[in-house]
N, CA, C and O atoms as CSV, one atom per row, in Angstrom:
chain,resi,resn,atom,element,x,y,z
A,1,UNK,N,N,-5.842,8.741,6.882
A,1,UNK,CA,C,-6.715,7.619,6.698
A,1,UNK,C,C,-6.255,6.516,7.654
A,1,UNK,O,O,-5.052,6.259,7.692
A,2,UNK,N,N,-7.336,5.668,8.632
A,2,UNK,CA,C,-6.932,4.867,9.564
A,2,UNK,C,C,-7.039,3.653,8.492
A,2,UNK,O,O,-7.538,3.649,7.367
A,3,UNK,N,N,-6.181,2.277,9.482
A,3,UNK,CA,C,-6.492,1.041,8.794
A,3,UNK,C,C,-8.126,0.406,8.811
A,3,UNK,O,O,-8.978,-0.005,8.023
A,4,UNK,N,N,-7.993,0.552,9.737
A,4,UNK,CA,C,-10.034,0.297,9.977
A,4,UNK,C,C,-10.983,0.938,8.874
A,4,UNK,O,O,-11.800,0.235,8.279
A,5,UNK,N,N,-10.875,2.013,8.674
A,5,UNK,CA,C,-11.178,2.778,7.544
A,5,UNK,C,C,-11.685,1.657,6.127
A,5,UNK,O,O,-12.788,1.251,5.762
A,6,UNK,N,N,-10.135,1.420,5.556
A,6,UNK,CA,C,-9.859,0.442,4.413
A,6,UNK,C,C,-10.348,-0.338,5.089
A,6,UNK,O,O,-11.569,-0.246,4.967
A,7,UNK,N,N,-10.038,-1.181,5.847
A,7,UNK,CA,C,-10.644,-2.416,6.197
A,7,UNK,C,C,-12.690,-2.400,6.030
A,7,UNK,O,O,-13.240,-3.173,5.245
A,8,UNK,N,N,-13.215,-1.756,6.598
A,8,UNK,CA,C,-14.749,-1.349,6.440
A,8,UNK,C,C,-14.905,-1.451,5.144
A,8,UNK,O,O,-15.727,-2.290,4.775
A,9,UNK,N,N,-14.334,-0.819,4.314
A,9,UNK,CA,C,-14.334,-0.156,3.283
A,9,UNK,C,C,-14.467,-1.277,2.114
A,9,UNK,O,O,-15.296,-1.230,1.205
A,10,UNK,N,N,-13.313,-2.483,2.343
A,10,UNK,CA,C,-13.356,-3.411,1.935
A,10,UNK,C,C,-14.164,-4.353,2.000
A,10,UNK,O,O,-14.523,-4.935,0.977
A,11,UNK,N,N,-14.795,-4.828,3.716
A,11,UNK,CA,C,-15.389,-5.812,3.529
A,11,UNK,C,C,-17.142,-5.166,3.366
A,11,UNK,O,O,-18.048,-5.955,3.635
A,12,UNK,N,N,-17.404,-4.100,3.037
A,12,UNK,CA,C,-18.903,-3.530,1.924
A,12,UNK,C,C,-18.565,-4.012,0.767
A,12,UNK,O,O,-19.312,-4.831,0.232
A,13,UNK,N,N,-16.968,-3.465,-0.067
A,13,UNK,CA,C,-17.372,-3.951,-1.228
A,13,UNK,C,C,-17.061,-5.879,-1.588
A,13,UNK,O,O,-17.636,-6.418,-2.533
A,14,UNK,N,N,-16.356,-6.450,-0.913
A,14,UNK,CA,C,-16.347,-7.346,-0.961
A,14,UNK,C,C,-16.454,-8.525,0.662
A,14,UNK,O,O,-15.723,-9.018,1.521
A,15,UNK,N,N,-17.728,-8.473,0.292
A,15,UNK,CA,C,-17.773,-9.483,1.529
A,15,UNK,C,C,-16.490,-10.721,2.142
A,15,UNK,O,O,-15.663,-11.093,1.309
A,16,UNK,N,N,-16.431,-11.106,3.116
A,16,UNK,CA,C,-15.368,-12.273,3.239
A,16,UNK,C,C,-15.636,-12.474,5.148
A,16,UNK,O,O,-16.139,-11.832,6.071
A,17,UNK,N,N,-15.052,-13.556,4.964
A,17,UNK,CA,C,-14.682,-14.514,6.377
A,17,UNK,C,C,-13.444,-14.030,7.004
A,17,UNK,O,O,-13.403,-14.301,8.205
A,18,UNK,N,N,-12.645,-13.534,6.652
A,18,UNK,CA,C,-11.224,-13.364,7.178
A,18,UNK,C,C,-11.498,-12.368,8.288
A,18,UNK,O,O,-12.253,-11.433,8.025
A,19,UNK,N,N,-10.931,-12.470,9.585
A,19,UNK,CA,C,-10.338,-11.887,10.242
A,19,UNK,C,C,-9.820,-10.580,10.513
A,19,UNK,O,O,-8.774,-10.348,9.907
A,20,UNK,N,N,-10.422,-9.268,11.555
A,20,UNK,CA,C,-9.153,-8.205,11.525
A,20,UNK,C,C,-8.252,-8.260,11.095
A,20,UNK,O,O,-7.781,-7.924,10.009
A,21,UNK,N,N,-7.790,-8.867,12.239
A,21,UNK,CA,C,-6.239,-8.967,12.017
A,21,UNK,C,C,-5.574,-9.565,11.153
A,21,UNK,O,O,-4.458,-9.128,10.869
A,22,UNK,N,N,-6.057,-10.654,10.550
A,22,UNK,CA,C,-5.530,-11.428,9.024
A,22,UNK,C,C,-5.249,-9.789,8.136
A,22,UNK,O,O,-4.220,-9.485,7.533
A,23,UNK,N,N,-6.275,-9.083,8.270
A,23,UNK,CA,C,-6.651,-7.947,6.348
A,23,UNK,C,C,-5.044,-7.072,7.667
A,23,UNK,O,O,-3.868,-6.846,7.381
A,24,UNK,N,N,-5.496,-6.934,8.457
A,24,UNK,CA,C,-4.847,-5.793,9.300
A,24,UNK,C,C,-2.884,-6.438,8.967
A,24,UNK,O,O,-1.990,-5.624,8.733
A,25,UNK,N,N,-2.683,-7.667,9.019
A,25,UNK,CA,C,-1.172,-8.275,8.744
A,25,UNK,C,C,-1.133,-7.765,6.574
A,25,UNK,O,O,-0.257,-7.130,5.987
A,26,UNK,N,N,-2.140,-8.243,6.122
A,26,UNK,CA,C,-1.841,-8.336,4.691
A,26,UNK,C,C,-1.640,-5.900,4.471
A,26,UNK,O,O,-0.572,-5.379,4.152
A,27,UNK,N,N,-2.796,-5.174,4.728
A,27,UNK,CA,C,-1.891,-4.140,4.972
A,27,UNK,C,C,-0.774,-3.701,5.421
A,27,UNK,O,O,-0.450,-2.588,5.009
A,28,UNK,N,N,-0.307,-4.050,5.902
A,28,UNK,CA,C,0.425,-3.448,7.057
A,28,UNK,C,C,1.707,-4.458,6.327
A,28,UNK,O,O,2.742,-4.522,6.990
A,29,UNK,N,N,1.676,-5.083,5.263
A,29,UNK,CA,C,2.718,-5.790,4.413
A,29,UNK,C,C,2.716,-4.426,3.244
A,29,UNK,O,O,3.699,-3.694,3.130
A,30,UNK,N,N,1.951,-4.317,2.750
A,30,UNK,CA,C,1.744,-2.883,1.537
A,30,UNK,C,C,2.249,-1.689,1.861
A,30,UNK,O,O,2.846,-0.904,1.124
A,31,UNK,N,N,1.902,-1.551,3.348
A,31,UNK,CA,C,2.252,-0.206,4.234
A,31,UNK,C,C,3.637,-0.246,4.208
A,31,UNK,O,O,4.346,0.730,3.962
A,32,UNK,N,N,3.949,-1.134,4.408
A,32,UNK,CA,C,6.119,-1.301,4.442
A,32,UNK,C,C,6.579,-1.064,3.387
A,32,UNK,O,O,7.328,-0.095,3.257
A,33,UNK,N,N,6.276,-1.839,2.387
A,33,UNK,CA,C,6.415,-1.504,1.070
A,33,UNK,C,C,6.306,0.309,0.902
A,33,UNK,O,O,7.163,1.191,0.934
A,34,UNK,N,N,5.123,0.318,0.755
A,34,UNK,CA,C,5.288,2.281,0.731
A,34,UNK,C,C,5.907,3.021,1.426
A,34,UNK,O,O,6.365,4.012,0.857
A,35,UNK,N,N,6.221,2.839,3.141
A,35,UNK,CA,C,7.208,3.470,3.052
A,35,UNK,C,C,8.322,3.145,2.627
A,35,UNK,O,O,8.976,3.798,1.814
A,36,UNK,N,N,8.630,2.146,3.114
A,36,UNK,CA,C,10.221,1.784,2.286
A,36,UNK,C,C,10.554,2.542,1.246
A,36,UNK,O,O,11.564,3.244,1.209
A,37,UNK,N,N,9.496,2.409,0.110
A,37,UNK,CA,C,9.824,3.244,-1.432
A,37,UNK,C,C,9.937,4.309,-0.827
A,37,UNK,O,O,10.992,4.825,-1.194
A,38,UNK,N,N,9.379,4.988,-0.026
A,38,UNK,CA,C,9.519,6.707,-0.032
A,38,UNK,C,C,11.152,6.730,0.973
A,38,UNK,O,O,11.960,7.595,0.633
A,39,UNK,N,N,11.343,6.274,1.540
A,39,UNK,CA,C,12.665,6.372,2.067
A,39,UNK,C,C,13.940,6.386,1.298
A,39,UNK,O,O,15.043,6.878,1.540
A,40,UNK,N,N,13.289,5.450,-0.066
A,40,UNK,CA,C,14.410,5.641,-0.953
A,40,UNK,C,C,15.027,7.133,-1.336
A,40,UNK,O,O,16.182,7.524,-1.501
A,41,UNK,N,N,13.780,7.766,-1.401
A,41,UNK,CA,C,13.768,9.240,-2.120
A,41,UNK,C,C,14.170,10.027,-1.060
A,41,UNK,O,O,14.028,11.205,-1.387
A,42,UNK,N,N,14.625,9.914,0.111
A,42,UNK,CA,C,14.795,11.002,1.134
A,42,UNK,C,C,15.759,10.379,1.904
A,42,UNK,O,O,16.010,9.238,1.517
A,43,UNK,N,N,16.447,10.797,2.972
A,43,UNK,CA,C,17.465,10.798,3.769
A,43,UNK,C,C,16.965,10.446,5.040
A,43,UNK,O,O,17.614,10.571,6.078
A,44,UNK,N,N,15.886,10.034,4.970
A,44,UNK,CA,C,15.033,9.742,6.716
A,44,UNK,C,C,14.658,7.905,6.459
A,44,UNK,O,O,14.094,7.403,5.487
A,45,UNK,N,N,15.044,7.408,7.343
A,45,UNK,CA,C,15.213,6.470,7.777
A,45,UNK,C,C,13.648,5.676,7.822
A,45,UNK,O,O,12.774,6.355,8.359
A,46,UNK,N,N,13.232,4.344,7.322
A,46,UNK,CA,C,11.609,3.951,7.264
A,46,UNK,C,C,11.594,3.322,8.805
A,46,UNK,O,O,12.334,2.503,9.351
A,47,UNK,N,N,10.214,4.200,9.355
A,47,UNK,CA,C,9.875,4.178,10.625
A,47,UNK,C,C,8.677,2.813,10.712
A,47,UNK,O,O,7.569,2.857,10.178
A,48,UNK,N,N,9.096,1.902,11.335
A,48,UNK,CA,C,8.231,0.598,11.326
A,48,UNK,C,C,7.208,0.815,12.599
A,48,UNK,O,O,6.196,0.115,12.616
A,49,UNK,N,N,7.439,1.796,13.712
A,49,UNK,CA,C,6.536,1.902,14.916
A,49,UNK,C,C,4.864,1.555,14.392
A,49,UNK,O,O,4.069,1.042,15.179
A,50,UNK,N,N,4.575,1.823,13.325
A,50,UNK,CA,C,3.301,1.302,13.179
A,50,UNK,C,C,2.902,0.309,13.085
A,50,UNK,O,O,1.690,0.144,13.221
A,51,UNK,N,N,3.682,-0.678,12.834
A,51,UNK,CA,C,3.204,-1.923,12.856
A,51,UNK,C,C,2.578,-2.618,14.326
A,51,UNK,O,O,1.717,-3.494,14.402
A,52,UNK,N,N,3.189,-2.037,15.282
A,52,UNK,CA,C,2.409,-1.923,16.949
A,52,UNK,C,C,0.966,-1.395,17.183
A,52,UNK,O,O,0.039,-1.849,17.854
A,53,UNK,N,N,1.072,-0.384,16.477
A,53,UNK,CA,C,-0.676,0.139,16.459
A,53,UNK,C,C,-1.755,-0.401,16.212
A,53,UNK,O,O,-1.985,-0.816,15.076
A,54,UNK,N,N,-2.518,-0.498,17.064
A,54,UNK,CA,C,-4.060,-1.266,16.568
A,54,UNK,C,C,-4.659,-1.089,15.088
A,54,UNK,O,O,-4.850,-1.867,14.153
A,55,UNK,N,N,-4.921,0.628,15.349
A,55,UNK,CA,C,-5.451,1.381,14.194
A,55,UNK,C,C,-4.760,2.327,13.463
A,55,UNK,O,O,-5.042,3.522,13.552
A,56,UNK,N,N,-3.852,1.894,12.726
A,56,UNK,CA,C,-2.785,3.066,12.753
A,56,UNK,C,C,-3.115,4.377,11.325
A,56,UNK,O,O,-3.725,4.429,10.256
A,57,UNK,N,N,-2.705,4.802,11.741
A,57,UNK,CA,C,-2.738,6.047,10.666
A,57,UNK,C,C,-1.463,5.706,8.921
A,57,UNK,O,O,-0.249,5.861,8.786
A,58,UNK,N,N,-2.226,5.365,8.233
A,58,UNK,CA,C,-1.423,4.953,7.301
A,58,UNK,C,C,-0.974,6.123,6.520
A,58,UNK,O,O,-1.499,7.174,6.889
A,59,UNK,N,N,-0.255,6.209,5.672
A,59,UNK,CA,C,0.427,6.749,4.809
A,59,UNK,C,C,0.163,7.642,3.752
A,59,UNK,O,O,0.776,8.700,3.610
A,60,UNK,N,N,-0.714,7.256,3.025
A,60,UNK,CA,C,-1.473,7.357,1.650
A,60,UNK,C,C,-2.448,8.293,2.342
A,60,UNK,O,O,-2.431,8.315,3.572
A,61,UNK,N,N,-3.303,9.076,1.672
A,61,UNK,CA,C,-4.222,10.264,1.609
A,61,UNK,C,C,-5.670,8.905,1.230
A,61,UNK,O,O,-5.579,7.714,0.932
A,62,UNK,N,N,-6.909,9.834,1.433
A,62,UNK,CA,C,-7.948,8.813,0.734
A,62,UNK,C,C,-7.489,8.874,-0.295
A,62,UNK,O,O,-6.926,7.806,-0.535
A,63,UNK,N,N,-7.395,9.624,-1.167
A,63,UNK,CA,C,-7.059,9.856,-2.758
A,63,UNK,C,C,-6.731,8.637,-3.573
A,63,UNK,O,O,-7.327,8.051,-4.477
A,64,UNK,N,N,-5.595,8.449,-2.961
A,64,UNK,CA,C,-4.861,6.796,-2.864
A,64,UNK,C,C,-4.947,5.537,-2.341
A,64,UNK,O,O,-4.180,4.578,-2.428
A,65,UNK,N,N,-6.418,5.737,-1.559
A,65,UNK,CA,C,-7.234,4.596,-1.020
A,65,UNK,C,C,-7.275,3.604,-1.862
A,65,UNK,O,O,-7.240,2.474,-1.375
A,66,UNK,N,N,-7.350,3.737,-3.201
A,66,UNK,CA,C,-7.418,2.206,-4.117
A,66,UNK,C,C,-6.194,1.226,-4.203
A,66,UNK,O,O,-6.082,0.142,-4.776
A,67,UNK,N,N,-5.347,1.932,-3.476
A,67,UNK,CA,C,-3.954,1.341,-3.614
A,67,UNK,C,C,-4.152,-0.007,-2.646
A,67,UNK,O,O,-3.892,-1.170,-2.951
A,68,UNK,N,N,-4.677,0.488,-1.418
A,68,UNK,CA,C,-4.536,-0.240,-0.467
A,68,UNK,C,C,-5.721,-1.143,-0.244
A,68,UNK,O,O,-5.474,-1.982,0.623
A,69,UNK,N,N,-7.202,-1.253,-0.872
A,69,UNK,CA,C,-8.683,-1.772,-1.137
A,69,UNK,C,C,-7.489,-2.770,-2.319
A,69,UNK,O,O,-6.945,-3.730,-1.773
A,70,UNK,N,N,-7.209,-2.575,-3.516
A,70,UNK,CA,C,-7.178,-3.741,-4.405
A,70,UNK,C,C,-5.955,-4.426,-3.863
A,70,UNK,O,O,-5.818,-5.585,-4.252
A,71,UNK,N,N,-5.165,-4.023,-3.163
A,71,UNK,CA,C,-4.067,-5.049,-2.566
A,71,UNK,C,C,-5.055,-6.155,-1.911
A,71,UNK,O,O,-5.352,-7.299,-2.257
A,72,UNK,N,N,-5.354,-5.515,-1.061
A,72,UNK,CA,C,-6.230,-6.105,0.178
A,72,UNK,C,C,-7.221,-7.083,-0.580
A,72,UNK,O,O,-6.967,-8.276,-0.411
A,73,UNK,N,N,-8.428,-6.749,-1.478
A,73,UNK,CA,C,-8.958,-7.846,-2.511
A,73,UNK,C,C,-8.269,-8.618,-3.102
A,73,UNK,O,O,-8.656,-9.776,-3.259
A,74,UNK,N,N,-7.222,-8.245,-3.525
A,74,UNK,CA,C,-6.988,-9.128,-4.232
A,74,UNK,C,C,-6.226,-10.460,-3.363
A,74,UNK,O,O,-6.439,-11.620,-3.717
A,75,UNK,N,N,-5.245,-10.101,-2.093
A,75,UNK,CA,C,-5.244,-11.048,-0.960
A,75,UNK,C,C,-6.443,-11.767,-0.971
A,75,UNK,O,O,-6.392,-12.933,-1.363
A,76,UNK,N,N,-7.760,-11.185,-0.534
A,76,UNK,CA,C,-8.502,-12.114,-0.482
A,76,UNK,C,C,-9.280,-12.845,-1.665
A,76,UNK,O,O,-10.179,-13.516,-1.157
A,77,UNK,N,N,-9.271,-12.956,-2.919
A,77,UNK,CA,C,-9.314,-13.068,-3.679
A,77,UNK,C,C,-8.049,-14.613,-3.661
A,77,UNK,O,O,-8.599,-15.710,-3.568
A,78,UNK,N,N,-6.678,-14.607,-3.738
A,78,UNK,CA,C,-5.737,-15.376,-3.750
A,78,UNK,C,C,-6.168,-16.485,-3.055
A,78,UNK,O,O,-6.277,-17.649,-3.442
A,79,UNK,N,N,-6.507,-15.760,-1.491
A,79,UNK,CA,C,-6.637,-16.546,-0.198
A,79,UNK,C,C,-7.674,-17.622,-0.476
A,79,UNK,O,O,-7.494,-18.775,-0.085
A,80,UNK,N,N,-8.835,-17.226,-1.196
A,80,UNK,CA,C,-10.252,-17.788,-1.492
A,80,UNK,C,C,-9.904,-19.111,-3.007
A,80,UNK,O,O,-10.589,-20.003,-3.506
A,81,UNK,N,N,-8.646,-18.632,-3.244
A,81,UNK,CA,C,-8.579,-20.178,-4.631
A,81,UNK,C,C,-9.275,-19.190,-5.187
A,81,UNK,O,O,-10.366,-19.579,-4.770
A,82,UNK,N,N,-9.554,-18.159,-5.832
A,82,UNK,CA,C,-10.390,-17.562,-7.019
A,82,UNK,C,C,-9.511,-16.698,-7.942
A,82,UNK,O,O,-9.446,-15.473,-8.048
A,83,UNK,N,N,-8.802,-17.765,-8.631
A,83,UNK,CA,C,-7.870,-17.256,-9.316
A,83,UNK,C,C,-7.570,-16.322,-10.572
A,83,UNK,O,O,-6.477,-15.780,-10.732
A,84,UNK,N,N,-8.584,-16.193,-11.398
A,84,UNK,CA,C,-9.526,-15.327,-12.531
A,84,UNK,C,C,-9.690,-13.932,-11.419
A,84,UNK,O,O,-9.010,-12.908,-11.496
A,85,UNK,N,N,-10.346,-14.099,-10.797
A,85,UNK,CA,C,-10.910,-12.935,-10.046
A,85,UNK,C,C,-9.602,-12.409,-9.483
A,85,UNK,O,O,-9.570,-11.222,-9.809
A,86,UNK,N,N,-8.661,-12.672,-8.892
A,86,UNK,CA,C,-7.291,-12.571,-8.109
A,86,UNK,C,C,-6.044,-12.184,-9.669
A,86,UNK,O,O,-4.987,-11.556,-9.592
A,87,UNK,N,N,-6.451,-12.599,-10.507
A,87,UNK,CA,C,-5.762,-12.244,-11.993
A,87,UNK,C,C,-6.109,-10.048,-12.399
A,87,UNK,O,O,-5.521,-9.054,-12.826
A,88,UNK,N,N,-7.846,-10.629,-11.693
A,88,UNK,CA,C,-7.990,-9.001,-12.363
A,88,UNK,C,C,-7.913,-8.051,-11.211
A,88,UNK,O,O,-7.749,-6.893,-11.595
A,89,UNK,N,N,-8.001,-8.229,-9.581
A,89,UNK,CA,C,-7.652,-7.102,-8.536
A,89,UNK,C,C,-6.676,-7.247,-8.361
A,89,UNK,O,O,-6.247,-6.462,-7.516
A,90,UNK,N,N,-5.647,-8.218,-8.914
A,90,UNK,CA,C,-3.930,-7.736,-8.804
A,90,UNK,C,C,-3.518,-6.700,-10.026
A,90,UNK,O,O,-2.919,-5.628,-9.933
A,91,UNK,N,N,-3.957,-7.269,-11.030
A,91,UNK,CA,C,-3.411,-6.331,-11.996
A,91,UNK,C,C,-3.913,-4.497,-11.919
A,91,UNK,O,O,-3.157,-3.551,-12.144
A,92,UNK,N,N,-5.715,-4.400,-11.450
A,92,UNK,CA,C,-5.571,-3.109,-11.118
A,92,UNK,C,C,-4.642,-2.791,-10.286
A,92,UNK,O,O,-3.746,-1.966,-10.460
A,93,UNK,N,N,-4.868,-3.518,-9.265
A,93,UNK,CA,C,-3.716,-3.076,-7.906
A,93,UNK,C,C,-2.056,-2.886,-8.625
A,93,UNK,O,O,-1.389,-1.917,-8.263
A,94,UNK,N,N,-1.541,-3.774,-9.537
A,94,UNK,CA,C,-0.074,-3.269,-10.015
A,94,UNK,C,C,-0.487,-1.748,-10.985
A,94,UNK,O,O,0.115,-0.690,-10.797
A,95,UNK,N,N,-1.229,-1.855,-11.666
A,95,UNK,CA,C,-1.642,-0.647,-12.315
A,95,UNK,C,C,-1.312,0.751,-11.779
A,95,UNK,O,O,-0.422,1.533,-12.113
A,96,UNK,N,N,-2.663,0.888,-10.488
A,96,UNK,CA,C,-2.493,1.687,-9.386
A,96,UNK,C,C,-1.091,2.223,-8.827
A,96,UNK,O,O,-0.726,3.397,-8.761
A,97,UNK,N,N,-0.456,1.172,-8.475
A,97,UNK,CA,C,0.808,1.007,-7.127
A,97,UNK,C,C,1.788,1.574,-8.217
A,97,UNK,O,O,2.494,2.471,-7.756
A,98,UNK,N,N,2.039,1.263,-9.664
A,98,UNK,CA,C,2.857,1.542,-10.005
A,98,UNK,C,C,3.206,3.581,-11.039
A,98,UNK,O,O,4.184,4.276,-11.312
A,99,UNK,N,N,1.279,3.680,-11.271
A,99,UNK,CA,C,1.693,4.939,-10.978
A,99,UNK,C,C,1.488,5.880,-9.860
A,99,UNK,O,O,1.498,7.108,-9.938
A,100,UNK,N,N,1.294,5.129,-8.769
A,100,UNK,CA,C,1.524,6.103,-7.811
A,100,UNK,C,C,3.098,6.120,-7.370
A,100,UNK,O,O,3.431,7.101,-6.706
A,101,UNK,N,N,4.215,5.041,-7.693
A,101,UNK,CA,C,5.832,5.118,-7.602
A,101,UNK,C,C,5.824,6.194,-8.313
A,101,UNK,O,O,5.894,7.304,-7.787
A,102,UNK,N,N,5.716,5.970,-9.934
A,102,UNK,CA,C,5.958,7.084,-10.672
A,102,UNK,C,C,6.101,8.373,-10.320
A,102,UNK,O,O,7.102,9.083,-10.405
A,103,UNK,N,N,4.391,8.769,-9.683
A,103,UNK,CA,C,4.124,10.000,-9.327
A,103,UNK,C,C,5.284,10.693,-8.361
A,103,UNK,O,O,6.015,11.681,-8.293
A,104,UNK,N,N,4.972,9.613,-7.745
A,104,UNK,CA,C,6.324,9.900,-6.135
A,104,UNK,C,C,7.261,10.161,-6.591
A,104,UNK,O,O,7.776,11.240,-6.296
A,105,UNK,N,N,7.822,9.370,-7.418
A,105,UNK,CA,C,9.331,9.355,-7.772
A,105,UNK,C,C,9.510,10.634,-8.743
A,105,UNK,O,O,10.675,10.905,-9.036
A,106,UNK,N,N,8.869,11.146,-9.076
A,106,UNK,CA,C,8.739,12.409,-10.209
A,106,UNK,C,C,8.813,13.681,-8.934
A,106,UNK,O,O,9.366,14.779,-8.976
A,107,UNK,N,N,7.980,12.994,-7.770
A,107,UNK,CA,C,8.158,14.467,-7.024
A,107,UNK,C,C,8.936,14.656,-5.994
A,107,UNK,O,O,9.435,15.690,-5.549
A,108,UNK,N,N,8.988,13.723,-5.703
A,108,UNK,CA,C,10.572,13.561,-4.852
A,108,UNK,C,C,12.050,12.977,-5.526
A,108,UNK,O,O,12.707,11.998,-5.172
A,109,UNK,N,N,12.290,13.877,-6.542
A,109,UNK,CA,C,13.508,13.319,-6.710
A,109,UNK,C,C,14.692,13.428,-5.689
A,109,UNK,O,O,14.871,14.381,-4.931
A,110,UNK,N,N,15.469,12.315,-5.784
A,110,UNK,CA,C,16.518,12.688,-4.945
A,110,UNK,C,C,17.151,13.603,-5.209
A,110,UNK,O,O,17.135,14.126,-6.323
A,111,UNK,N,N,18.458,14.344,-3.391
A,111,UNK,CA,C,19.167,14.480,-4.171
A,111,UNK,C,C,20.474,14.665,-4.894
A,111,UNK,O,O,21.340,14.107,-4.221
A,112,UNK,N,N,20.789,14.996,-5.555
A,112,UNK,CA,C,22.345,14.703,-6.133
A,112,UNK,C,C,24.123,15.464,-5.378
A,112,UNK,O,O,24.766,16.473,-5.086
A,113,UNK,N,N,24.097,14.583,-5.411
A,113,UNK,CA,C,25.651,15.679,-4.334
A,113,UNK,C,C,26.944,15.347,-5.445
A,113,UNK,O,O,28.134,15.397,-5.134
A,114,UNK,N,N,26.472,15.038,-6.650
A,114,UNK,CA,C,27.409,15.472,-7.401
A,114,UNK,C,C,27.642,16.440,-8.326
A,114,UNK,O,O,26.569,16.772,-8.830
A,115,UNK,N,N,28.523,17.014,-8.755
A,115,UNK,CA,C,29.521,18.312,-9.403
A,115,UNK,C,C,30.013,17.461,-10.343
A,115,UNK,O,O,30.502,16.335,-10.424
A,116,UNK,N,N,29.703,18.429,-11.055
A,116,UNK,CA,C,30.810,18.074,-12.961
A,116,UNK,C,C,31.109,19.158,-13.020
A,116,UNK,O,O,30.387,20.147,-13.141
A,117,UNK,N,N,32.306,19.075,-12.935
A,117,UNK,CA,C,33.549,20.648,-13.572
A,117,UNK,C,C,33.580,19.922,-14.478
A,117,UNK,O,O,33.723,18.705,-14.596
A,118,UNK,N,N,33.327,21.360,-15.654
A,118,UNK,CA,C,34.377,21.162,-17.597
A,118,UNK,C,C,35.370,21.572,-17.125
A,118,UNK,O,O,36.382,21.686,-17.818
């Protein structure tokens, strides 16, 4: 899934004034975040080269497209003083974000390099 993608995607369902590159900085803040978390779970190092990319290829599958639409609303939502409205696309968005950690974290467990001798 490209950023342009979400971005389109967003401003159908919610119209707004902002800028590419404004929605393109507020992703690409979420995008770090996700990888970061997944780096926790693995031994590979979080690769920031995307943040250079125009259109970059994000992370998440569509599947998980809502992760990155209610972040993004609800930014603009914040941005706009509409604070009721910014109350309810953050909370889906923590909803979302937090079982998709779960999920992750259930399937990538780390892993353990420790031994217990009885």
């Amino acid at each position: 899934m490209r950023l342009s993608e979400i971005i389109a995607h967003c401003d159908m369902l919610k119209p707004n004034t902002y800028s590419f590159s404004q929605k393109k900085n507020w992703i690409m803040n979420i995008e770090s975040d996700i990888r970061d978390y997944c780096t926790l779970y693995s031994h590979q190092k979080s690769d920031k080269k995307f943040l250079n990319e125009e259109n970059p290829d994000l992370i998440l599958d569509e599947c998980k497209e809502d992760i990155y639409l209610y972040y993004l609303i609800s930014m603009i939502d914040l941005s706009n003083q509409e604070y009721s409205h910014y109350n309810n696309s953050v909370s889906f968005f923590n909803s979302i974000y937090s079982d998709w950690k779960k999920e992750y974290r259930r399937a990538h467990c780390p892993e353990c390099d420790i031994v217990i001798k009885v």
